[in-house]
Legacy VTK file of the C-alpha trace (Angstrom):
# vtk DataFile Version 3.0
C-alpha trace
ASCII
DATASET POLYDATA
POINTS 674 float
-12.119 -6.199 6.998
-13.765 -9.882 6.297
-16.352 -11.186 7.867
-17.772 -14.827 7.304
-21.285 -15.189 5.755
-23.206 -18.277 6.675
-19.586 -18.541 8.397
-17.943 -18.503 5.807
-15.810 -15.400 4.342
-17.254 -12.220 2.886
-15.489 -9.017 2.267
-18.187 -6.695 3.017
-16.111 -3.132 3.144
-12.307 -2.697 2.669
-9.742 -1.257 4.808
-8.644 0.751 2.005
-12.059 2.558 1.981
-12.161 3.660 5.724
-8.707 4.830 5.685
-10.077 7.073 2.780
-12.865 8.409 5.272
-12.866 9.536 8.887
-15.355 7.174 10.502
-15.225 6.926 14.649
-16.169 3.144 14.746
-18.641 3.779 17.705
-20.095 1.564 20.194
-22.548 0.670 23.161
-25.345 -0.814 23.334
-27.476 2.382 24.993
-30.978 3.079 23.186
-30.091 6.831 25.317
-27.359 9.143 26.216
-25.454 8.588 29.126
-25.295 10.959 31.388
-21.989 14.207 30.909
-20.326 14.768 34.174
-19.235 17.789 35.642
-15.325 16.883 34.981
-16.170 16.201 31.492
-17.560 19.179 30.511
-15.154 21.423 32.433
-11.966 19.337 30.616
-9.609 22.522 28.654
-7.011 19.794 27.752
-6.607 16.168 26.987
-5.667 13.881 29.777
-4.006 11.734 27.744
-2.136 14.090 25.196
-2.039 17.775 26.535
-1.656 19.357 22.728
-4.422 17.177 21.120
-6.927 18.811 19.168
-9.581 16.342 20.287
-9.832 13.282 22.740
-12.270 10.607 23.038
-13.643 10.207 26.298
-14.997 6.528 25.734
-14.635 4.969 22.363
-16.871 1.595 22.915
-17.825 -1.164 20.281
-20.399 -3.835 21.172
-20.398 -7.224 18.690
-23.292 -9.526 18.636
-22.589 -12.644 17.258
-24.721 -14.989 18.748
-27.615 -14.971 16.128
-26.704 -17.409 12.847
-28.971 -14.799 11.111
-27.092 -11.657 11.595
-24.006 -9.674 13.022
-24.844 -6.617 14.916
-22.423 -3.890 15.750
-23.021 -1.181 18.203
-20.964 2.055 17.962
-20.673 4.703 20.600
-17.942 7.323 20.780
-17.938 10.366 22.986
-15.292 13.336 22.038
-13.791 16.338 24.025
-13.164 19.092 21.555
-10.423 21.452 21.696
-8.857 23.330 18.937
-10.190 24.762 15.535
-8.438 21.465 14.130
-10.281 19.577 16.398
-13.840 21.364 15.435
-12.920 20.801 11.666
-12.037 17.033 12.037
-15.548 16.583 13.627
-17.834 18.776 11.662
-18.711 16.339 9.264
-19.469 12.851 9.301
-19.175 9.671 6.624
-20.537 5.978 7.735
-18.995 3.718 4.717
-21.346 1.606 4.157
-21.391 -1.476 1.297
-24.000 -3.679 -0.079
-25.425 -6.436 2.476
-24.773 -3.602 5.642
-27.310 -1.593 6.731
-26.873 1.499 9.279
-29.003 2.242 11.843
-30.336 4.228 14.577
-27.958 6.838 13.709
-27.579 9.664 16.502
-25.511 12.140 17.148
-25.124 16.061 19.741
-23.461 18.511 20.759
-23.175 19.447 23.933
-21.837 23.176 25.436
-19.942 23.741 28.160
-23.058 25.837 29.511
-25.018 22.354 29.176
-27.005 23.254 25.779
-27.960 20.318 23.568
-28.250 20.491 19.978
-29.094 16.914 18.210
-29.039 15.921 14.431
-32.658 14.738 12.961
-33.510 12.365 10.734
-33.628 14.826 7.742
-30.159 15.977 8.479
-28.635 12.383 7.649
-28.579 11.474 3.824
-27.385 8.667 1.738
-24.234 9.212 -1.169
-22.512 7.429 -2.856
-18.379 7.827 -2.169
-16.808 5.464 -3.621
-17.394 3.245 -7.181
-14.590 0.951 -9.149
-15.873 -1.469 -11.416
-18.512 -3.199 -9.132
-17.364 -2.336 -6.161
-19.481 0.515 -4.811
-19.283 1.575 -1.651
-22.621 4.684 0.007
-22.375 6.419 3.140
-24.622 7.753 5.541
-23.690 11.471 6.266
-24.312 14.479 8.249
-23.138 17.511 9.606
-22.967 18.285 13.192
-24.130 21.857 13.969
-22.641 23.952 16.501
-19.435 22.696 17.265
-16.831 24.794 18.550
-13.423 24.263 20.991
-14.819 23.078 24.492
-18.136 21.484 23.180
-18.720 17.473 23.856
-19.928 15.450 20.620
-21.514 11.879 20.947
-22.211 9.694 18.099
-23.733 6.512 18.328
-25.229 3.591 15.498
-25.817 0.534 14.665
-24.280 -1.812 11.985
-26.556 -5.402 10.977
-24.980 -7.737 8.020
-27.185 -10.285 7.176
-25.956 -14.085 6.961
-22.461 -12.725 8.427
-20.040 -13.694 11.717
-17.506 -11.719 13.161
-14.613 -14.516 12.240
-11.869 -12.822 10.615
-13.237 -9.017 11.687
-9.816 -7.142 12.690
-10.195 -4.588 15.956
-7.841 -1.584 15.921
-7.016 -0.823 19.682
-5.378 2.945 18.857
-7.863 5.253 17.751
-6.287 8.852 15.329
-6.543 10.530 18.442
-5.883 10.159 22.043
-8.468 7.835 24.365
-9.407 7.404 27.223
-11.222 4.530 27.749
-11.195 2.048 24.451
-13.157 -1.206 25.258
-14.675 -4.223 23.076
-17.712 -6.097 24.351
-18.343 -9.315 22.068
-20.465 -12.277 22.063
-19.155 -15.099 20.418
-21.359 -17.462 18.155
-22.407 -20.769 19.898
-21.375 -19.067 23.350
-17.554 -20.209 22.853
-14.782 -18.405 24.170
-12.936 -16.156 22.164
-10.673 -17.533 19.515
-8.610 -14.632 18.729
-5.023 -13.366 18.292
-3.137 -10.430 19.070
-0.282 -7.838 17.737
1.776 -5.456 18.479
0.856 -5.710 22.179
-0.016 -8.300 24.768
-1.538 -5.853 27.790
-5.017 -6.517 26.592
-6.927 -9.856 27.261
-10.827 -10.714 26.178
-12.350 -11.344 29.999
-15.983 -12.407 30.519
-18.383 -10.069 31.060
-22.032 -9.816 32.013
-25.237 -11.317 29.277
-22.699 -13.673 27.495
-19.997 -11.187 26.344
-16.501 -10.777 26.818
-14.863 -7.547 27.661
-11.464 -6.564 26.488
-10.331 -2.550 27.397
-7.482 -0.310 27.595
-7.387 3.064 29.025
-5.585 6.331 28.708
-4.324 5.071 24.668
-2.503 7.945 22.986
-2.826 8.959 19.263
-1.369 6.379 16.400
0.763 9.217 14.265
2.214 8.172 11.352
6.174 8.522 11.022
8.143 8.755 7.240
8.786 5.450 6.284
7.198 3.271 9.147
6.582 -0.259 8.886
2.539 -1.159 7.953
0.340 -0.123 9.791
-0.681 -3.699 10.844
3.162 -4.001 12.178
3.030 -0.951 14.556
-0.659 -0.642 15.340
-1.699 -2.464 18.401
-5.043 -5.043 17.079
-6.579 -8.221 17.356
-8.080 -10.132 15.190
-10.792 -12.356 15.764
-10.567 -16.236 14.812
-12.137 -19.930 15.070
-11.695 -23.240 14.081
-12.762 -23.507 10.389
-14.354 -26.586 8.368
-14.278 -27.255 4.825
-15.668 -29.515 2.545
-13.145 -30.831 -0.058
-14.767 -33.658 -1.672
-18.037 -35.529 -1.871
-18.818 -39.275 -3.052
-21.252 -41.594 -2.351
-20.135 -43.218 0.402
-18.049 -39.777 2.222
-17.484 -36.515 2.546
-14.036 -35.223 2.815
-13.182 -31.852 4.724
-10.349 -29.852 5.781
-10.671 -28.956 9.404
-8.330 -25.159 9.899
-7.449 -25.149 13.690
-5.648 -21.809 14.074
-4.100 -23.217 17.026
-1.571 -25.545 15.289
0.000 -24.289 12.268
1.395 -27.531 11.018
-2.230 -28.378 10.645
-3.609 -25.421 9.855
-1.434 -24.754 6.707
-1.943 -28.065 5.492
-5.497 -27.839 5.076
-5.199 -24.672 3.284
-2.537 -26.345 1.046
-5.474 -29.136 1.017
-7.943 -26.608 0.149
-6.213 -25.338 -2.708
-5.104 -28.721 -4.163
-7.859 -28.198 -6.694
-6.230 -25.069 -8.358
-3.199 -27.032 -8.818
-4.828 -30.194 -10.650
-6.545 -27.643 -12.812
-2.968 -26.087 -13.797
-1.014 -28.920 -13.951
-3.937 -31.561 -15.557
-1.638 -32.832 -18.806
-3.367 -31.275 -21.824
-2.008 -32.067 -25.611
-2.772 -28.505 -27.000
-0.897 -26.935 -24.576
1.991 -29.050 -24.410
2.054 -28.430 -28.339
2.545 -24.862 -28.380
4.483 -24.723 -25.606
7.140 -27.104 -27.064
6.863 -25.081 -30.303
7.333 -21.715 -27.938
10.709 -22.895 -26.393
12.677 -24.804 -29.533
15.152 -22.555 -29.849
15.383 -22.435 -26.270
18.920 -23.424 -24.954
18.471 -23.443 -21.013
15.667 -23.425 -19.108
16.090 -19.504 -18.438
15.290 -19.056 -21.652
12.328 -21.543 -21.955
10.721 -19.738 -19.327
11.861 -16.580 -20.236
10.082 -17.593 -24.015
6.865 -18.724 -22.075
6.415 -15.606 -19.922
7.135 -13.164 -22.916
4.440 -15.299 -24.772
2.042 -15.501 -22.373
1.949 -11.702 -21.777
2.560 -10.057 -24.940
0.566 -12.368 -26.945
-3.022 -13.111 -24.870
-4.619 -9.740 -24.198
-4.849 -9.129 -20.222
-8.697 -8.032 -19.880
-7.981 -7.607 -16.497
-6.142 -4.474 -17.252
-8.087 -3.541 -20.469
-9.540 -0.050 -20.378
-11.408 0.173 -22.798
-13.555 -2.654 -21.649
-17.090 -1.942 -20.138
-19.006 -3.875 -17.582
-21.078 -5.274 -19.972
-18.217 -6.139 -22.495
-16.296 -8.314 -20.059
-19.639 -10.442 -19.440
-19.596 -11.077 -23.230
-15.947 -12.469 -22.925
-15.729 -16.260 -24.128
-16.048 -18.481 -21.445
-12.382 -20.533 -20.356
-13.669 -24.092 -19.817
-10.545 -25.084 -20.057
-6.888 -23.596 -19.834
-6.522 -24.526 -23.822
-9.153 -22.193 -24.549
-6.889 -19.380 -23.883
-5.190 -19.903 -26.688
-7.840 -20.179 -29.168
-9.798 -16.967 -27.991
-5.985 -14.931 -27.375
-7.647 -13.209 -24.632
-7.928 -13.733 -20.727
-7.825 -12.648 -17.176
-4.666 -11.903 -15.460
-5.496 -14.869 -13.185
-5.800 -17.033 -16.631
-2.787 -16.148 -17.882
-1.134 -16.735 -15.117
-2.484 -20.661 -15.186
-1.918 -20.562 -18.850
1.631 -19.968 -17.751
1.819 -22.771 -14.979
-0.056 -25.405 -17.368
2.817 -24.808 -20.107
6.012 -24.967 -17.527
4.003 -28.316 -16.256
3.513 -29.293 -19.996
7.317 -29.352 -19.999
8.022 -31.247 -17.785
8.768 -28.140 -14.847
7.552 -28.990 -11.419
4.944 -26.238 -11.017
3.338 -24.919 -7.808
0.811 -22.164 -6.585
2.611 -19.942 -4.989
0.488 -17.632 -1.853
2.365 -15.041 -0.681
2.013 -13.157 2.145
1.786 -9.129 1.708
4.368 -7.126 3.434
2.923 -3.465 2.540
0.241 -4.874 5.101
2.232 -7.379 7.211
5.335 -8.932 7.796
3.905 -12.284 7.521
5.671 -15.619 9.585
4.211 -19.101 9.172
3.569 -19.237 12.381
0.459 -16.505 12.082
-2.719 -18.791 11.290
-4.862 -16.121 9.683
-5.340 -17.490 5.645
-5.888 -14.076 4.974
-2.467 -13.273 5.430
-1.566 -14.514 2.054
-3.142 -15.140 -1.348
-2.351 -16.097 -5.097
0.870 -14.384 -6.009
2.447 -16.157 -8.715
3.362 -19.592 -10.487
6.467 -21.382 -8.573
8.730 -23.774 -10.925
11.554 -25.765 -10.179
14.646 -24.771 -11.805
17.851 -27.226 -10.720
17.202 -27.171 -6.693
15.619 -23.412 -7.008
12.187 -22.182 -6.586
11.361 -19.708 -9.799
8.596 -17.518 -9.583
6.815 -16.394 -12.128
3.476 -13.587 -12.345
2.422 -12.782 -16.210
-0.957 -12.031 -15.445
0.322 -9.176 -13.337
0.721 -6.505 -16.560
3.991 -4.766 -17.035
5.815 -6.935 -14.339
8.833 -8.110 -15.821
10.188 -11.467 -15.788
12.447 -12.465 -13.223
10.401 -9.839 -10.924
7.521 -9.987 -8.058
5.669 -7.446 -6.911
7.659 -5.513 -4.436
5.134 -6.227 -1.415
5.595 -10.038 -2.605
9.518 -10.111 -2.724
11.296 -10.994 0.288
7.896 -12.637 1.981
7.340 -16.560 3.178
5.235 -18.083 0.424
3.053 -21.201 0.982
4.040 -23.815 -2.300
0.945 -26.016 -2.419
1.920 -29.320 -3.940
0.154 -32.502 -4.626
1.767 -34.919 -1.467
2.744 -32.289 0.743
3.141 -28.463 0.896
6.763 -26.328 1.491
7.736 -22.769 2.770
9.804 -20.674 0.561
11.121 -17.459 0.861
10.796 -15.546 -2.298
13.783 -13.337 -3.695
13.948 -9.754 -3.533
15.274 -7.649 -6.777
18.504 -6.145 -6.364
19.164 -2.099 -6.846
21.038 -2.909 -10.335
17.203 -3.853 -11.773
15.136 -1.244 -9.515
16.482 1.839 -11.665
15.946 5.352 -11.912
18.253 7.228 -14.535
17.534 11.163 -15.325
19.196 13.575 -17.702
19.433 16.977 -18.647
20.469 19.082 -20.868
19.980 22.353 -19.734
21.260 26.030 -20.303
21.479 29.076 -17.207
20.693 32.407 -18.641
22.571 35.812 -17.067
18.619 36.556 -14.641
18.839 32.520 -13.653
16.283 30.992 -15.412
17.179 27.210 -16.240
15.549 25.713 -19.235
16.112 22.491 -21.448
14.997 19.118 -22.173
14.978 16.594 -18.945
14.352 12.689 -19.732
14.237 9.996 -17.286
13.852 6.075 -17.542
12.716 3.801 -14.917
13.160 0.310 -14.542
12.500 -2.960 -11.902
10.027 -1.511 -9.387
10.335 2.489 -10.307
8.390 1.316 -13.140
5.892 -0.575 -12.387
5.130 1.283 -9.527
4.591 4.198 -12.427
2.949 2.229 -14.972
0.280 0.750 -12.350
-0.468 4.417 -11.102
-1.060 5.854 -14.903
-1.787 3.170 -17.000
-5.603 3.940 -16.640
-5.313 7.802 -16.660
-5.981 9.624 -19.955
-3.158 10.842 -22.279
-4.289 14.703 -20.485
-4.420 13.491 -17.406
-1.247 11.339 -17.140
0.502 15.098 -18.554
-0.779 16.846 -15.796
0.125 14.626 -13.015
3.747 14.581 -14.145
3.025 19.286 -14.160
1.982 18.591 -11.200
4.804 16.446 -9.124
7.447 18.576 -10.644
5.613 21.994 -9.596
4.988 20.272 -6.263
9.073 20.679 -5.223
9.469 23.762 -8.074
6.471 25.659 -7.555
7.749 28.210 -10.737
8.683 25.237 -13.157
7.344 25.913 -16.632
6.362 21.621 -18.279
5.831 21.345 -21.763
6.113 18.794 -24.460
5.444 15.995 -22.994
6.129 12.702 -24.036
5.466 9.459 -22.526
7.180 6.402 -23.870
7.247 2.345 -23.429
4.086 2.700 -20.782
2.672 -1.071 -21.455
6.194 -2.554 -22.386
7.470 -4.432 -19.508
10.854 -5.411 -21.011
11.861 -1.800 -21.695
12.523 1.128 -19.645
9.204 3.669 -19.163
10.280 7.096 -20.040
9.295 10.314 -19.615
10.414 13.725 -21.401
9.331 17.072 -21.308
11.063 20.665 -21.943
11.278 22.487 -18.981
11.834 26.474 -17.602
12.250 27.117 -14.010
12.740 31.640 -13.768
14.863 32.616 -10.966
16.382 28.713 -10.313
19.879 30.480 -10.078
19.792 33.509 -7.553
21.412 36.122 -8.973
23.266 38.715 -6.075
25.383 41.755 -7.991
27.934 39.428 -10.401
27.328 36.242 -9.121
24.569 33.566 -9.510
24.209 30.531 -6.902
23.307 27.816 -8.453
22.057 24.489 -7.122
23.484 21.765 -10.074
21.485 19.083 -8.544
18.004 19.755 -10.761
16.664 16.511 -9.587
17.145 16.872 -5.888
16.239 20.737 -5.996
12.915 21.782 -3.167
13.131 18.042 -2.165
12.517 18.405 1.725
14.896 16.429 4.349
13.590 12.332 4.870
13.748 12.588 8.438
13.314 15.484 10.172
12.043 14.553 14.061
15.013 14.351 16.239
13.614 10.792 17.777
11.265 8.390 16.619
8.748 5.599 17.844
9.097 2.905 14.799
11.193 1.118 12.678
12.535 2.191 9.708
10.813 0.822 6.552
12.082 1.032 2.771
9.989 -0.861 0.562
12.820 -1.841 -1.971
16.715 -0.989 -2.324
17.032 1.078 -5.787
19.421 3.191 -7.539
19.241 6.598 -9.048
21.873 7.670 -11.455
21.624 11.299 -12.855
23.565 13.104 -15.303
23.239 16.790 -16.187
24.813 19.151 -18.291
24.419 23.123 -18.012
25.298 25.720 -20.644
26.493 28.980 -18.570
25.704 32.575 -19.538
28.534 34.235 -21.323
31.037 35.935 -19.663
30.039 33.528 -16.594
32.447 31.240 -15.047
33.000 29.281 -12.069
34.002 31.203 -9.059
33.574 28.156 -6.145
32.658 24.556 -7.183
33.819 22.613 -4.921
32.943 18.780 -5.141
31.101 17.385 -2.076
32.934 14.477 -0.219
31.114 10.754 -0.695
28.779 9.979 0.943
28.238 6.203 2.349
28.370 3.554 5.213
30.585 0.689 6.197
28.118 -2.075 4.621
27.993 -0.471 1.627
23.956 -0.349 2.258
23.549 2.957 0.865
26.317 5.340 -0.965
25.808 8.863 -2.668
28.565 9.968 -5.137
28.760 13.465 -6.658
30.637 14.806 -9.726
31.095 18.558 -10.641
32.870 19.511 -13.527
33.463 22.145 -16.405
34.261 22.103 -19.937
35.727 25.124 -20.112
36.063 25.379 -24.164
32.034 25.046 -24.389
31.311 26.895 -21.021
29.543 23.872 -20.122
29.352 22.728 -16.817
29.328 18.833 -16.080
27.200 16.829 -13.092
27.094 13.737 -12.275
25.287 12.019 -9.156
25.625 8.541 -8.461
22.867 6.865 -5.555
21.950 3.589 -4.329
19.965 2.798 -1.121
19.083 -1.215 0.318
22.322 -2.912 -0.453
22.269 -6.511 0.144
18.640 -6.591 0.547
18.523 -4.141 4.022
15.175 -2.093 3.639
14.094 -2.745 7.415
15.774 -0.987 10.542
15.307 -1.066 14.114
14.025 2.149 15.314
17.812 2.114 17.330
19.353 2.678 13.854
17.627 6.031 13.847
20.179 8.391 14.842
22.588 7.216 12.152
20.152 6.641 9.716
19.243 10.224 10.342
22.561 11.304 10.030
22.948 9.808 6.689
20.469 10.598 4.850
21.050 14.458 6.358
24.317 14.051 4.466
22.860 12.890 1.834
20.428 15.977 1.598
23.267 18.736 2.547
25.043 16.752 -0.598
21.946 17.059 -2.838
21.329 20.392 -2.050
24.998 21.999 -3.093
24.976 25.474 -4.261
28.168 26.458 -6.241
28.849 30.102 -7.283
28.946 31.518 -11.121
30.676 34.823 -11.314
30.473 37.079 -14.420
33.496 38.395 -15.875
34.170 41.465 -17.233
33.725 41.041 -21.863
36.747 40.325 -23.354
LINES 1 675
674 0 1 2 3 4 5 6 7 8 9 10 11 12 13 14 15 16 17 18 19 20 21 22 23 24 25 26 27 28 29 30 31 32 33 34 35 36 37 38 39 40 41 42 43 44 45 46 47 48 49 50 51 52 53 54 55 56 57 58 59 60 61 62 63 64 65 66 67 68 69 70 71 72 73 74 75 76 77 78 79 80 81 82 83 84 85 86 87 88 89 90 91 92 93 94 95 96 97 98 99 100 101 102 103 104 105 106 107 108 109 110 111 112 113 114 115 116 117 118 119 120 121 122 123 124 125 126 127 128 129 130 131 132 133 134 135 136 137 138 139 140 141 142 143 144 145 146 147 148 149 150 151 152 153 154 155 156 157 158 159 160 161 162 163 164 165 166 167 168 169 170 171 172 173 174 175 176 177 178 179 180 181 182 183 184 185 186 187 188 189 190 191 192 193 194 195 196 197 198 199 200 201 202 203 204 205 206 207 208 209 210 211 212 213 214 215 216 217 218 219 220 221 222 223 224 225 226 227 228 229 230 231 232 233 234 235 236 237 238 239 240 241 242 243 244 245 246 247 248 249 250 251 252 253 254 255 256 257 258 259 260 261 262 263 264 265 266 267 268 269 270 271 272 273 274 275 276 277 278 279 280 281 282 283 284 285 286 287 288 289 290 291 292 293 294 295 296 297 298 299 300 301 302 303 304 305 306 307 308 309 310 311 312 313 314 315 316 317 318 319 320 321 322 323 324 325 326 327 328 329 330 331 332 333 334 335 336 337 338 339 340 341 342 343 344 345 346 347 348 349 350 351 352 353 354 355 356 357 358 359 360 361 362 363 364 365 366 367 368 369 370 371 372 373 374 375 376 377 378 379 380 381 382 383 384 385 386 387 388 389 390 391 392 393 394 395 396 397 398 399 400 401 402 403 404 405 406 407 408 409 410 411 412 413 414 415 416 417 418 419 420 421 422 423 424 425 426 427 428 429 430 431 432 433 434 435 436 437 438 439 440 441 442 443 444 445 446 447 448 449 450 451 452 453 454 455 456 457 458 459 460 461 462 463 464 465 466 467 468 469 470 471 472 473 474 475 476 477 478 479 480 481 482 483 484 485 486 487 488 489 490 491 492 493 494 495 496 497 498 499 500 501 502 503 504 505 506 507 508 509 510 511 512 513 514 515 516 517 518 519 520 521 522 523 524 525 526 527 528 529 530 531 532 533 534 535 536 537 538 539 540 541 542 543 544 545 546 547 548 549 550 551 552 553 554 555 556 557 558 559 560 561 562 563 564 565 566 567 568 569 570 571 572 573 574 575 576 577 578 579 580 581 582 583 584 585 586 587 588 589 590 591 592 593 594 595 596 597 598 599 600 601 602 603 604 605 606 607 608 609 610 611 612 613 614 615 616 617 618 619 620 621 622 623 624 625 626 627 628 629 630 631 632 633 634 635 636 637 638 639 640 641 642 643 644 645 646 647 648 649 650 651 652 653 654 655 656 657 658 659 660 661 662 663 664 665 666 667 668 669 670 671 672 673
């Protein structure tokens, strides 16, 4: 959520750190409780969604921007409770909270079907701290509400002030976790100007003037958002507005004028060239000539051949060889404000050590040293939105990487982001409209998406069955592309006992009896290689053993993994965040006297377009009893990751096939002893 202090922009509380937290956003106005009617405390079951565990009878915010001093919110919600679920959900209360917010005239009762009235006090409300990374620390106000049970009412009401902030930028979620109502924003717009504002993922739901200079905008009888396996963003299925106006911004100040950009969200021609405008700056302090620079960067690339390979030679350089403090661990608070100050971009490579955001302007200034045409890439983000041009929210998209010119092809390039290889993005950056800010004039570009032959998963094991059907043996697998940075970003800050027992803990989460030892983790902070993992493994009772036969499920990798899609219809698209490939190969010693008795191959698995294919192997060397298994996968050929929710069915239908294909059992049958 931003808001815009002294109008200008201020990220005063994540939207990472309310999803993290149930927190009704509440709303009115009221100093008192409104009156309960009859109908509301005789509802059983929701009007809107008859099997909810809870529904909101009114879910109101009130914004008060008027005042240059402050922006006030006003929360008041008023719930229906139904189930045990519902009483849990609402027990217990958490106002997030971060530094420049206060909270309020907090209130909150319960009210029983036979009218009784139980209220929270002051002393029942107390202040913690939930949330703290680095310097970002984010309190709460919280409470427990006393008393609640299925068929009791609970209201909630507070107030939210931010000093020196507007509501420019703030987003409004019209769908609420659980069914209601009557969902209404009243807001009053600084200067007394009509909403700026603009709207997705619906278009039923208008701001309209309402009484003491605010503007009403309501919708009514709004069931549950529920999440669905592999949905688009949130922000892409959610219906929300967010707010807007005209921005200004001083670029440049002489004696005799002031320069300024002027961001009209209304025309996006415009409104994208002053941000390129804006941002000009960045780019002169990247691509400023500078002899140092130029200097090692020419000594960098002289055996360099092509220009792959001089930017390959500049990227390897720039990330192996200046220390990322950005994702140093072992650096306090107070270390990283005894860093050496970067005047300027040649200081890098005196003091070896920088930001991520330096190197990646280290990089820039040595492509632009050579000659490269070099631009500022900003991205949009599609793990949050499936960004167009034609949205005029600058929030939309930020710094992702350093764009050069190679022959008539934009390159781009992000060192600073540790263990991203080169040649790669970010996946949420691949496949996303990226504003090139240049010095005449600024360009659209669609970045590139990695293919499944660099997003890589590849697993072996070599594993023996004993006569009872325990399986035991060493399992390694090797990530690359995505797989593994995904990995190394999750981990890379966990301790060596820590990083152990998440990997005991994922496998044990599909093979609840699995048995993890020896663990060892290899290549975790070396982008250009393959991160590995290997451990020693016993599973009792993996083959099921009836009279002289054991079933046995050759798969390992697949086994207790749970169908993808498993609702017979379904509301959204169909998201995968990158196409990949898995390739797995496992051997299995049999028990003596055991042999095959069925093992039958499954048939291939795959579409027309060659999108996604599956490709199972099962065979036996008889002379070492050793039985052979091979699975070949891939999934987002030629870049298809998104699908309309009408691609369901077959979708469905595949990856069912894919799972029946997965989860083969063949038969072992012991033999009488020779």
């Amino acid at each position: 959520m931003y808001f815009f202090s002294n109008r200008k922009p201020l990220a005063m509380l994540s939207l990472f750190c309310l999803t993290l937290i149930f927190t009704p956003v509440i709303s009115a106005q009221d100093k008192e409780w409104r009156p309960v009617s009859p109908k509301e405390a005789a509802m059983k079951t929701s009007i809107v969604e008859p099997d909810a565990d809870a529904e909101a009878i009114f879910w109101e915010t009130r914004i008060d921007d008027s005042s240059s001093d402050e922006l006030a919110r006003n929360h008041y919600v008023r719930v229906k409770i139904f189930t045990e679920r519902g009483r849990e959900k609402y027990s217990k209360f958490d106002i997030p909270f971060s530094r420049g917010i206060k909270i309020k005239d907090i209130a909150a009762r319960v009210i029983k079907a036979d009218g009784t009235i139980t209220e929270i006090t002051n002393k029942d409300i107390f202040e913690r701290e939930i949330i703290k990374a680095g310097k970002v620390k984010i309190k709460a106000k919280s409470f427990a509400i006393p008393n609640i049970e299925p068929g009791v009412i609970v209201e909630y009401r507070y107030r939210e002030v931010i000093d020196g902030a507007g509501a420019t930028g703030m987003e409004l979620p019209f769908q609420k976790d659980i069914p209601v109502q009557s969902l209404t924003y009243y807001y009053k717009p600084y200067n007394k100007k009509e909403p700026s504002y603009q709207s997705y993922n619906f278009t039923d739901t208008k701001f309209v003037k309402d009484e003491k200079g605010y503007y009403l905008a309501k919708r009514e009888n709004v069931p549950a958002f529920k999440e669905e396996p592999r949905m688009p963003p949130e922000d892409m299925v959610r219906p929300w507005i967010k707010l807007q106006s005209v921005g200004y911004e001083i670029t440049g100040i002489s004696n005799f004028s002031i320069s300024f950009t002027v961001k009209d969200p209304s025309n996006p021609n415009k409104f994208w060239g002053a941000v390129s405008a804006e941002n000009l700056g960045l780019l002169k302090y990247i691509t400023s000539p500078n002899k140092e620079i130029k200097k090692v960067a020419t000594e960098i690339t002289a055996s360099a051949t092509s220009d792959e390979e001089k930017l390959r030679k500049l990227y390897e350089y720039v990330q192996a060889q200046i220390k990322n403090t950005s994702f140093d661990t072992s650096l306090s608070d107070e270390d990283r404000k005894k860093l050496p100050k970067i005047k300027e971009l040649s200081d890098i490579l005196k003091h070896k050590t920088a930001s991520g955001q330096y190197i990646d302007m280290l990089f820039g200034a040595m492509t632009s040293s050579l000659g490269y045409e070099t631009r500022v890439a900003f991205a949009g983000n599609r793990s949050k939105m499936f960004f167009h041009p034609e949205m005029t929210v600058e929030s939309f998209v930020h710094p992702a990487a350093i764009a050069v010119l190679v022959g008539d092809k934009w390159k781009y390039f992000n060192p600073g982001m540790a263990f991203l290889p080169h040649g790669m993005m970010m996946w949420y950056e691949e496949d996303v409209w990226a504003l090139l800010v240049g010095e005449k004039r600024y360009s659209w570009e669609k970045t590139p998406m990695t293919g499944i032959e660099k997003s890589t998963t590849k697993r072996t094991g070599k594993l023996k069955l004993t006569e009872d059907g325990t399986l035991e043996g060493t399992i390694r697998e090797e990530y690359a592309g995505q797989p593994a940075l995904i990995n190394r970003l999750d981990i890379y800050e966990d301790s060596p006992t820590q990083r152990e027992e998440n990997i005991k803990a994922e496998i044990k989460q599909r093979i609840s009896a699995a048995e993890v030892s020896d663990i060892i983790i290899e290549n975790l902070t070396d982008s250009a290689k393959p991160l590995t993992y290997q451990y020693k493994i016993r599973v009792p009772n993996y083959a099921q053993r009836t009279g002289k036969r054991l079933f046995l499920q050759p798969g390992f990798f697949e086994y207790g993994v749970s169908p993808l899609f498993a609702t017979a219809s379904r509301k959204y698209d169909i998201y995968f965040h990158y196409p990949w490939s898995e390739d797995d190969d496992i051997t299995i010693l049999l028990p003596k006297n055991f042999a095959l008795d069925s093992a039958d191959t499954p048939p291939e698995v795959a579409d027309k377009s060659n999108i996604s294919q599956l490709k199972v192997s099962i065979g036996i060397d008889k002379t070492r009893n050793l039985l052979i298994y091979t699975r070949k996968f891939h999934f987002g050929g030629g870049g298809n990751t998104l699908f309309n929710v009408s691609a369901y069915q077959p979708l469905k239908t595949l990856f069912d096939a894919f799972h029946k294909t997965d989860s083969h059992i063949i038969t072992l049958k012991e033999e009488a002893a020779k």
